[in-house]
FIFIGU-45920 format. One record per residue (C-alpha): residue in three letters; chain; x, y, z. Coordinates in Angstrom, 3 decimals. Each point is the difference from the previous one (the first is absolute). Layout:
BEGIN
r,c,px,py,pz
ALA,A,X,Y,Z;
...
***
This chain:
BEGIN
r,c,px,py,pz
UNK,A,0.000,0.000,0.000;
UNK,A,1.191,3.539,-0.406;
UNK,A,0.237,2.270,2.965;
UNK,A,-1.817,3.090,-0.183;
UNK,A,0.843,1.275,3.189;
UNK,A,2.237,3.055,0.666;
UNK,A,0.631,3.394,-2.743;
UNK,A,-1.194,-0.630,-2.946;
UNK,A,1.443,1.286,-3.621;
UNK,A,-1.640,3.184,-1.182;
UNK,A,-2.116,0.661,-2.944;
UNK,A,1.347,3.211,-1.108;
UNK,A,0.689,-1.057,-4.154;
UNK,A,-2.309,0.683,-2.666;
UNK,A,-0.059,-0.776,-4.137;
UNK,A,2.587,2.208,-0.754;
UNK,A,2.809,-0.784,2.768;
UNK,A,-0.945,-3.779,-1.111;
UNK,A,0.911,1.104,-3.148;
UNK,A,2.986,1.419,0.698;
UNK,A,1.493,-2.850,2.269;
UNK,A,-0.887,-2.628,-3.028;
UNK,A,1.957,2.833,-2.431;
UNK,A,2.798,-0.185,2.775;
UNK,A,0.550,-3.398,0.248;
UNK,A,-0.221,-0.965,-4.026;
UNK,A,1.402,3.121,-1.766;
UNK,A,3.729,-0.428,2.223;
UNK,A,2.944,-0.972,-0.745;
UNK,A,-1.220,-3.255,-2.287;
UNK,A,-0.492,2.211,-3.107;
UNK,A,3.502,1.563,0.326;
UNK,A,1.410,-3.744,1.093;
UNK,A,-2.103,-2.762,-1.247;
UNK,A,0.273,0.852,-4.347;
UNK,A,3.205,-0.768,-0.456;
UNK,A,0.358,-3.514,2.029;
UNK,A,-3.799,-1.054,-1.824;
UNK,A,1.189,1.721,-3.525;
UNK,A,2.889,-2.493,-0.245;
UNK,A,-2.165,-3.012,1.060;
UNK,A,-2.798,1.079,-2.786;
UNK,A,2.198,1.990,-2.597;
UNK,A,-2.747,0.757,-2.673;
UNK,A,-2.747,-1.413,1.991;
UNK,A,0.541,2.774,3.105;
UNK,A,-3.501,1.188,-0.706;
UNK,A,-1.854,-3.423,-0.279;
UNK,A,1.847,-0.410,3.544;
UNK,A,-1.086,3.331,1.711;
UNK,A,-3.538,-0.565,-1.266;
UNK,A,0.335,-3.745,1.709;
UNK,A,0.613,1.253,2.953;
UNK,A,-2.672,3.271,-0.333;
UNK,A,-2.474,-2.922,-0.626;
UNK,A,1.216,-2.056,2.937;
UNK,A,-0.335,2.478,2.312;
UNK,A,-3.467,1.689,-1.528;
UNK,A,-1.546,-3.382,0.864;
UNK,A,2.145,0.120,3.920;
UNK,A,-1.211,3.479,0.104;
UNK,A,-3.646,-0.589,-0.651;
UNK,A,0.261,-3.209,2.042;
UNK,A,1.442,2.087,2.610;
UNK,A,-3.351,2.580,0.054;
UNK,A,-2.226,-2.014,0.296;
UNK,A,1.728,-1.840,2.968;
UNK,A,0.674,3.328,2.052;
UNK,A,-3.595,1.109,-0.924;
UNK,A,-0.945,-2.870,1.998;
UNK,A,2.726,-0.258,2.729;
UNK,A,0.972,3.696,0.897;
UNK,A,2.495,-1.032,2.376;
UNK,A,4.064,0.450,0.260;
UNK,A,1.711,-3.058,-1.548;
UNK,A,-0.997,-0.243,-3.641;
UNK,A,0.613,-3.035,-0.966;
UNK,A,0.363,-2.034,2.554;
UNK,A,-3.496,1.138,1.715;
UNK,A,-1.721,-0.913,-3.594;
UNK,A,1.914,-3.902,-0.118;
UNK,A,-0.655,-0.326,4.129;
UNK,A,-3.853,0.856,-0.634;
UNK,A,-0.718,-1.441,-3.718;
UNK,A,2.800,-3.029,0.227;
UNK,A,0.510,-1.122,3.581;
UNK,A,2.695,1.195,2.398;
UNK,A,3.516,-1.710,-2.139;
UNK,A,-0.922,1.799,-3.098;
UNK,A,-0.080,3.606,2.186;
UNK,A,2.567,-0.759,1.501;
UNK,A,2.334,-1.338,-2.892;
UNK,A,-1.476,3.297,-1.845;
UNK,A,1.090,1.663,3.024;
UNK,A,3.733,-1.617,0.489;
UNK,A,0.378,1.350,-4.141;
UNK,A,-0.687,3.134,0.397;
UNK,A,1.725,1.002,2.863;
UNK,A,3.524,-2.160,-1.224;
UNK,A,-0.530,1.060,-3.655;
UNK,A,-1.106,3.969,0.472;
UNK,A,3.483,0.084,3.132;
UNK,A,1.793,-0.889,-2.487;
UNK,A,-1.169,2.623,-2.534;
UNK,A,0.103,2.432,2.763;
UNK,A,3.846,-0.532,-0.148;
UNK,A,0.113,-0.038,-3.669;
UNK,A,-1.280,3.624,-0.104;
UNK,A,1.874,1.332,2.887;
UNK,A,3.551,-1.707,-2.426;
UNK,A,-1.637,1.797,-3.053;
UNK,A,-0.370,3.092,2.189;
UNK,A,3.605,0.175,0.990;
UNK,A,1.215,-1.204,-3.598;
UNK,A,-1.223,2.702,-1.378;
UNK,A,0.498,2.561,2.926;
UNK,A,3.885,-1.060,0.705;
UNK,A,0.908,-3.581,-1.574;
UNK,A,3.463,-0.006,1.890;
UNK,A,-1.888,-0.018,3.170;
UNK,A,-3.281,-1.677,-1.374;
UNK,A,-0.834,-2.459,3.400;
UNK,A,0.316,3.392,2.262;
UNK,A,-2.177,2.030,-1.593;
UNK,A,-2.568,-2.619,-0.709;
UNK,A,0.217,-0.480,3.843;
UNK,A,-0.506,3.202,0.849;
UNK,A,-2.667,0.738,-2.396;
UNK,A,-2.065,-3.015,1.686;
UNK,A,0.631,1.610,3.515;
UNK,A,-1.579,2.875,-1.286;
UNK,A,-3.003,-1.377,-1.248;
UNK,A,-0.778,-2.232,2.452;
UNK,A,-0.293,3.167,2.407;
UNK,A,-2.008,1.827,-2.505;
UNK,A,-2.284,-2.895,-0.103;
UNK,A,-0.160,-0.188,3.698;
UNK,A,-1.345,3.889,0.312;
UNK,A,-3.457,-1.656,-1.404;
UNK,A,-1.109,-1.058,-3.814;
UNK,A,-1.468,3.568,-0.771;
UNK,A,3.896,1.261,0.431;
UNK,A,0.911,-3.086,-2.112;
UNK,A,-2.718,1.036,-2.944;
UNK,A,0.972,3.296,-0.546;
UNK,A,3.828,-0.595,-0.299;
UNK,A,-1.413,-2.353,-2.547;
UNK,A,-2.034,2.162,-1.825;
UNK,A,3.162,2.333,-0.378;
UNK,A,2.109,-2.721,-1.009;
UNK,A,-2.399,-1.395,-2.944;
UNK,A,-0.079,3.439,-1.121;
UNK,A,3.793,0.683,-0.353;
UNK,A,-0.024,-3.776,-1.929;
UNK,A,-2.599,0.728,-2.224;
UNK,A,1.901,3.102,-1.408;
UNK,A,3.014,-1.272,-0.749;
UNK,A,-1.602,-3.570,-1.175;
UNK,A,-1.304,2.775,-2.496;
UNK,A,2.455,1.785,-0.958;
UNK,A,2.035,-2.784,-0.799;
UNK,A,-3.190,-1.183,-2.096;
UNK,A,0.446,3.309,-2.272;
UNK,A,3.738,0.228,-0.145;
UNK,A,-0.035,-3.679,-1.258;
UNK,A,-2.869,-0.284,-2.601;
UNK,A,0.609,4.107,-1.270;
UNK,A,3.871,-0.942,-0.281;
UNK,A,1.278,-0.746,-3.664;
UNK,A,1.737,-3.348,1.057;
UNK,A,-3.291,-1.498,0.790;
UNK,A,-1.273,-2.811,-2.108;
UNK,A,-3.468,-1.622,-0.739;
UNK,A,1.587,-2.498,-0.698;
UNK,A,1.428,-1.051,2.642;
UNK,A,-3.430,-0.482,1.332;
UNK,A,-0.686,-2.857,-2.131;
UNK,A,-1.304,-3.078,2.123;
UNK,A,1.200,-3.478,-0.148;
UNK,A,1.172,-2.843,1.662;
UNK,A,3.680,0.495,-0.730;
UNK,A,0.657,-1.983,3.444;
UNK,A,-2.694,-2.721,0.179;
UNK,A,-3.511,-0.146,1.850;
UNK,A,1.981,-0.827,2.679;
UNK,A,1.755,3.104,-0.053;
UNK,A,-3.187,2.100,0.112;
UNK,A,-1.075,-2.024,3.102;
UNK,A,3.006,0.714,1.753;
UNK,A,-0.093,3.876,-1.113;
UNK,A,-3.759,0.197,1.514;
UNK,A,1.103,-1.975,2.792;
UNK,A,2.753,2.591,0.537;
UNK,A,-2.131,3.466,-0.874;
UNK,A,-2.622,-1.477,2.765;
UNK,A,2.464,0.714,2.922;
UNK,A,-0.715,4.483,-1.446;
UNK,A,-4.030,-0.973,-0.119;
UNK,A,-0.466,-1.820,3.099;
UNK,A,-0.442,2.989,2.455;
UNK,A,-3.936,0.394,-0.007;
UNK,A,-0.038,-2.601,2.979;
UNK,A,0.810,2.812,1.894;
UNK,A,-3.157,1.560,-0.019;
UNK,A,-1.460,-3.780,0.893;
UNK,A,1.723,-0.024,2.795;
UNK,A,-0.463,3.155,1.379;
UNK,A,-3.990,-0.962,-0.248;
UNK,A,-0.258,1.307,4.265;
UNK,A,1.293,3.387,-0.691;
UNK,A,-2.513,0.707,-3.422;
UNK,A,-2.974,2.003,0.597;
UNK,A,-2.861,-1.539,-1.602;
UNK,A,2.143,-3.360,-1.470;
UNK,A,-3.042,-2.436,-1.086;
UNK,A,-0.062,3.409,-2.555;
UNK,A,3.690,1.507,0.261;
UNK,A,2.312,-2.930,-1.036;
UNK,A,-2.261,-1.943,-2.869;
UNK,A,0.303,4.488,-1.340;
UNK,A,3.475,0.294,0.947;
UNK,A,1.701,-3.336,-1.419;
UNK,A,-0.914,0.303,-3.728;
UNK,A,1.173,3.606,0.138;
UNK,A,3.059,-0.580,0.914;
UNK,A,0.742,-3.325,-2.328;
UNK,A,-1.626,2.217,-2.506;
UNK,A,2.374,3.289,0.382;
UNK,A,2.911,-2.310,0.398;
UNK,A,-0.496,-1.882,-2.891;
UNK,A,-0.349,2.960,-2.488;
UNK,A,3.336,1.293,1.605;
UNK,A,1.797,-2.750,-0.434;
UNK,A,-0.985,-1.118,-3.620;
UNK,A,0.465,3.819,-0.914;
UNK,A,3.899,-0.491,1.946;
UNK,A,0.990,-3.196,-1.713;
UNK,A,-1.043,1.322,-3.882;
UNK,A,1.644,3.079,0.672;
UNK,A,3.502,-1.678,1.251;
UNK,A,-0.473,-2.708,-2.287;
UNK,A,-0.231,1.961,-3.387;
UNK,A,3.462,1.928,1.329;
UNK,A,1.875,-3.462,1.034;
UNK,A,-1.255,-2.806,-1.051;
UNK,A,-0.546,-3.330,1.279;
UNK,A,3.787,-0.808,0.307;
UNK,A,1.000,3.333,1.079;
UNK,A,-2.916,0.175,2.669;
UNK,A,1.033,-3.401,1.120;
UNK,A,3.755,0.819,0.308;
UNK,A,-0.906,3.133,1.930;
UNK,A,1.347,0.697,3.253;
UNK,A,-2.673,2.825,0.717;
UNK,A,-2.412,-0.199,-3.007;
UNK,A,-1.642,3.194,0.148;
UNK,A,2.868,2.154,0.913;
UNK,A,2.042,-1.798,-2.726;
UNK,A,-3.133,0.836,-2.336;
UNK,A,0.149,3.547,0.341;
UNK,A,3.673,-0.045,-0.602;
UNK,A,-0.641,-1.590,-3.304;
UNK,A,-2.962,2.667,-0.541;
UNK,A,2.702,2.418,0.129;
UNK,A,-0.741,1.760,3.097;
UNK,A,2.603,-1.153,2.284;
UNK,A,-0.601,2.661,2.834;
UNK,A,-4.010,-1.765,0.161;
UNK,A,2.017,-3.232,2.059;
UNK,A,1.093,1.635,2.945;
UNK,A,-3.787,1.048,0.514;
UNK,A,-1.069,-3.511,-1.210;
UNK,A,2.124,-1.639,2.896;
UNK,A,-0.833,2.611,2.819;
UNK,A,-3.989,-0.989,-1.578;
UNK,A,1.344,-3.863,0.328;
UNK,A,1.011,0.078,3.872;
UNK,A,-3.072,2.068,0.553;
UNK,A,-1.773,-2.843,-1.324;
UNK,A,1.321,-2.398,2.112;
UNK,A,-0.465,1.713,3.240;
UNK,A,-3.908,0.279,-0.913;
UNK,A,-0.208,-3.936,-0.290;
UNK,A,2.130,-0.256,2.444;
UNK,A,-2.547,2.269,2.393;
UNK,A,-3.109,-2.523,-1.352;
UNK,A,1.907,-3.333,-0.140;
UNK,A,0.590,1.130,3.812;
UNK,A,-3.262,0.743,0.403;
UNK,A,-1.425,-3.169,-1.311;
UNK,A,1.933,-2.763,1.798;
UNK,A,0.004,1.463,3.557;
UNK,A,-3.879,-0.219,-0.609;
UNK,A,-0.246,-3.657,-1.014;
UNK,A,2.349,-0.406,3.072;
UNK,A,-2.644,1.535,2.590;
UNK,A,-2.587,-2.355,-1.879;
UNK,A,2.037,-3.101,0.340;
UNK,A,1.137,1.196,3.813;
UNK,A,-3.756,0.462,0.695;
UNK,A,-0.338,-3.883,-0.765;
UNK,A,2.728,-0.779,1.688;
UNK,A,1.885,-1.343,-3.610;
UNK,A,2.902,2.618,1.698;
UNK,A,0.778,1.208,2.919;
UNK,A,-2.861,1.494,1.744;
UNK,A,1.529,3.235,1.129;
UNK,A,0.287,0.904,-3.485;
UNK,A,-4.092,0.658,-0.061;
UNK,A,0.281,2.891,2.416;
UNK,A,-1.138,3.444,-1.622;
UNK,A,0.946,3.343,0.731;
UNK,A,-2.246,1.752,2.652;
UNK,A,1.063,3.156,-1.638;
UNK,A,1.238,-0.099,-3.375;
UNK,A,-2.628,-3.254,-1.041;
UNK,A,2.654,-2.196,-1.281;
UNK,A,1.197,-3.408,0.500;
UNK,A,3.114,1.370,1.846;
UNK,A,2.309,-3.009,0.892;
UNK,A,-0.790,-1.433,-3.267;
UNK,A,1.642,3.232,-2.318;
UNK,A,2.900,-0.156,2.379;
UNK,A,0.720,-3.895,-0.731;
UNK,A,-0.872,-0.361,-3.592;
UNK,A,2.076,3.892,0.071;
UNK,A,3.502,-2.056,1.871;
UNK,A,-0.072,-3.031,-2.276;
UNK,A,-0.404,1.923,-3.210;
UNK,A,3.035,2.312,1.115;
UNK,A,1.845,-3.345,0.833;
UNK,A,-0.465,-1.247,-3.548;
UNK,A,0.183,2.994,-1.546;
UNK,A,3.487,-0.064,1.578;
UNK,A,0.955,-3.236,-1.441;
UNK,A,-1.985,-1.247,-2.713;
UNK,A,0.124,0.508,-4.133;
UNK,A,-2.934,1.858,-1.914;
UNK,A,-0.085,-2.277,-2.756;
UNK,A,-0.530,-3.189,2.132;
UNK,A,-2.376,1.823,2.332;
UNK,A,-2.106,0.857,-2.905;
UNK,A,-0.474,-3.248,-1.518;
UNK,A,-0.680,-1.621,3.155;
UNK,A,-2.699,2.729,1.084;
UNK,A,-1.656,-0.650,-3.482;
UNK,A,-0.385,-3.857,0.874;
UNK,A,-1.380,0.845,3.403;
UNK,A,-2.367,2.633,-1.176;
UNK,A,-1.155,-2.087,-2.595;
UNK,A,-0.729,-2.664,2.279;
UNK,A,-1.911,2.598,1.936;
UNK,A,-2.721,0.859,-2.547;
UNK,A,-0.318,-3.545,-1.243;
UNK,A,-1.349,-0.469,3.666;
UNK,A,-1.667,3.363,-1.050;
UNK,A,-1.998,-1.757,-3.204;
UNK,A,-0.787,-3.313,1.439;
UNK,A,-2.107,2.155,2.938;
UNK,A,-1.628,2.237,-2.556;
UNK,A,-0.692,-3.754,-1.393;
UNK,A,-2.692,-0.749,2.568;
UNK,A,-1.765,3.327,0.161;
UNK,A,-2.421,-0.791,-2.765;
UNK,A,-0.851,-3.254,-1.668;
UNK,A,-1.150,1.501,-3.115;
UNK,A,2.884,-1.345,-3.144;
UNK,A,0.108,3.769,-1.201;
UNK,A,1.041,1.313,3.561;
UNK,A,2.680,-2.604,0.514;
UNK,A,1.774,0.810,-3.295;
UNK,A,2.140,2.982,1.302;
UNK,A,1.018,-2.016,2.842;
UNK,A,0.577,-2.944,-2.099;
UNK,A,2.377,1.938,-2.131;
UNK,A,1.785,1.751,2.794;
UNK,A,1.047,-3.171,1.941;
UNK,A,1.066,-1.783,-3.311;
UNK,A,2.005,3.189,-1.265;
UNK,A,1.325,0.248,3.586;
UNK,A,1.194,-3.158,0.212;
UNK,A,1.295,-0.010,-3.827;
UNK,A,2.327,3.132,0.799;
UNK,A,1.329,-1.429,3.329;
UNK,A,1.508,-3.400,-1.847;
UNK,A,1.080,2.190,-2.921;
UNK,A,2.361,1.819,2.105;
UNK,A,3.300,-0.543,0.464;
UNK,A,0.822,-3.349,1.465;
UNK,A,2.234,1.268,3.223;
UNK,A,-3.059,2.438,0.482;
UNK,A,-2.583,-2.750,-0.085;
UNK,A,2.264,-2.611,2.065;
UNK,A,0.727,2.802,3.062;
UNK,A,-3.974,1.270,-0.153;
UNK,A,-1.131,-4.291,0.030;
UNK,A,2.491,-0.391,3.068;
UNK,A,-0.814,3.261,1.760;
UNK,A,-3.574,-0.847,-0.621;
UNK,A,0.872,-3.766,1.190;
UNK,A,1.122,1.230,3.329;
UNK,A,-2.938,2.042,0.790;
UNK,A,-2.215,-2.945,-0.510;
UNK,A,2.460,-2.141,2.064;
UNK,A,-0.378,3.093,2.821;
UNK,A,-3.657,-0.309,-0.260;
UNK,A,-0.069,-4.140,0.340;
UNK,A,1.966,0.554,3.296;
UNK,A,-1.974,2.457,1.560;
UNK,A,-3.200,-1.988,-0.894;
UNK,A,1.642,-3.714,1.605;
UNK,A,1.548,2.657,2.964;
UNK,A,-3.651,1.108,0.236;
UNK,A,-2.078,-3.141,-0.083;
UNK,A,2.092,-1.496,3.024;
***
């Protein structure tokens, strides 16, 4: 059972601050990061593999709605498995999350301090998740606007390198032409990839306690974001893609500040990497966001340590839990690499809304309501085996040991 007893979250965010945490989380540092690594996986067929993955995580997205329409509560995920699927399936939901989104908490706070100061790339990235963590702890409202200014700063020079790339004379329609220069099984991996810069809408999910008005808010506020980010990032890719190139995006280093460089406006990339580390430390601020509140869900059923449920009697948040899931993202964020902590949180999060779809599954009976969900868990599960294979064997043994955890506190708990 869940206790309900002590401060409770506050209801302070509407339609618009939804908005703006889903724009947070998605339009980050995965644009400025993910194109290259999926670009040389796909070559020609970059597109087919960012419109996998927009599919994907349409169907997660609507799946999503309809699930936090119905279950308004912190957690996401693992509330909707624990109510629609029995207890395992929240909590394995719940074990993916928080292991998958920790470790892209550290793979922002890396890109952060790569693009900040590379030489001394681990200490920054520390330091800028000490900083957020105590912005998130003044209360979410504090936490929405910084967001809102972030997006905004993002958005502008997302679109300026837009113009500079398709008004430059080096850019080429055809280099837009679409094929499958790579294989179907390069696409697959590309949209496997490109999901890890579309998979931030959960955070409005699982913020579902501090929505105003959520059976109407979130089902609004989901779609809108998915929908803004999309447009973004197809209008992004074209753009860098008719100035590089499928083999120049996918031997990029930094694809969109080496785009502008080939658009002939060289002074552009220092703004495009200040825009980049801005980025970061937006998803960085939601990713944070997110897993400390599936923590306080799974610490209210006792799936973690219970002291981790306690809320704020002052600022309305779940306290002990930011702090935690603050120290072990600086801890890996002093330690880890960005590339394997990407791959890895794509596995996990994918795992995540394929819990997500088979819930949605058993809302309605009806063959033309089950067909989003349908779709979502197959595509989910698709793009998690198409990865690749030292993401997909670390995500099956992380996820392995949570379900080992979870047998021996059931035995421990039956004696």
């Amino acid at each position: 059972m869940t206790d309900t007893s002590g401060p409770r979250l506050r209801r302070t965010l509407g339609v618009g601050d939804a908005v703006v945490i889903g724009l947070g989380s998605m339009v980050g540092a995965g644009i400025f990061a993910a194109l290259a690594p999926a670009a040389h996986a796909a070559g020609t067929g970059l597109l087919l593999g960012l419109a996998v993955a927009a599919v994907v995580a349409y169907c997660n997205a609507a799946s999503s709605a309809r699930l936090a329409a119905r279950y308004p509560a912190s957690g996401g995920t693992y509330v909707y498995g624990r109510e629609r699927l029995g207890e395992f399936w929240g909590y394995l939901a719940g074990w993916a999350f928080v292991v998958g989104k920790t470790a892209s908490c550290a793979a922002m706070a890396l890109t952060v301090g790569a693009y900040v100061w590379p030489e001394q790339a681990h200490a920054v990235a520390v330091a800028a998740v000490v900083l957020l963590t105590a912005v998130n702890y003044g209360g979410v409202q504090k936490s929405a606007r910084l967001t809102r200014a972030i997006v905004g700063v993002v958005l502008a020079v997302l679109a300026s390198v837009v113009v500079v790339c398709l008004t430059s004379g080096e850019a080429g329609a055809g280099r837009l032409d679409i094929g499958l220069s790579e294989g179907a099984g390069g696409v697959l991996q590309a949209g496997g990839l490109l999901f890890f810069a579309f998979a931030g809408y959960a955070r409005i999910a699982t913020l579902g306690e501090e929505v105003r008005d959520p059976a109407r808010t979130i089902p609004r506020a989901i779609p809108l974001a998915l929908g803004i980010t999309l447009v973004v990032y197809v209008a992004v890719a074209a753009a860098v893609l008719a100035v590089l190139g499928p083999k120049g995006l996918g031997d990029a280093t930094a694809p969109l500040a080496d785009a502008v460089r080939a658009a002939g406006v060289p002074e552009l990339a220092p703004v495009v990497r200040a825009g980049a580390a801005v980025a970061a430390l937006g998803s960085l601020l939601a990713l944070i966001l997110g897993v400390s509140r599936t923590t306080l869900a799974m610490a209210r059923d006792r799936h973690m340590p219970g002291a981790l449920a306690a809320v704020h009697p002052r600022f309305r948040v779940p306290h002990r839990a930011e702090l935690v899931v603050g120290a072990v993202v600086a801890v890996l964020a002093a330690t880890v690499d960005v590339r394997g902590a990407i791959g890895f949180s794509s596995f996990g999060v994918l795992a995540y809304y394929a819990v997500a779809n088979a819930s949605a599954w058993t809302l309605d009976a009806r063959p033309v309501a089950r067909v989003v969900p349908a779709v979502g868990l197959a595509g989910c599960l698709v793009l998690a085996f198409s990865l690749p294979w030292v993401s997909v064997a670390v995500g099956a043994g992380v996820l392995a040991v949570g379900v080992a955890v979870y047998g021996v506190r059931r035995s421990v708990g039956s004696r």
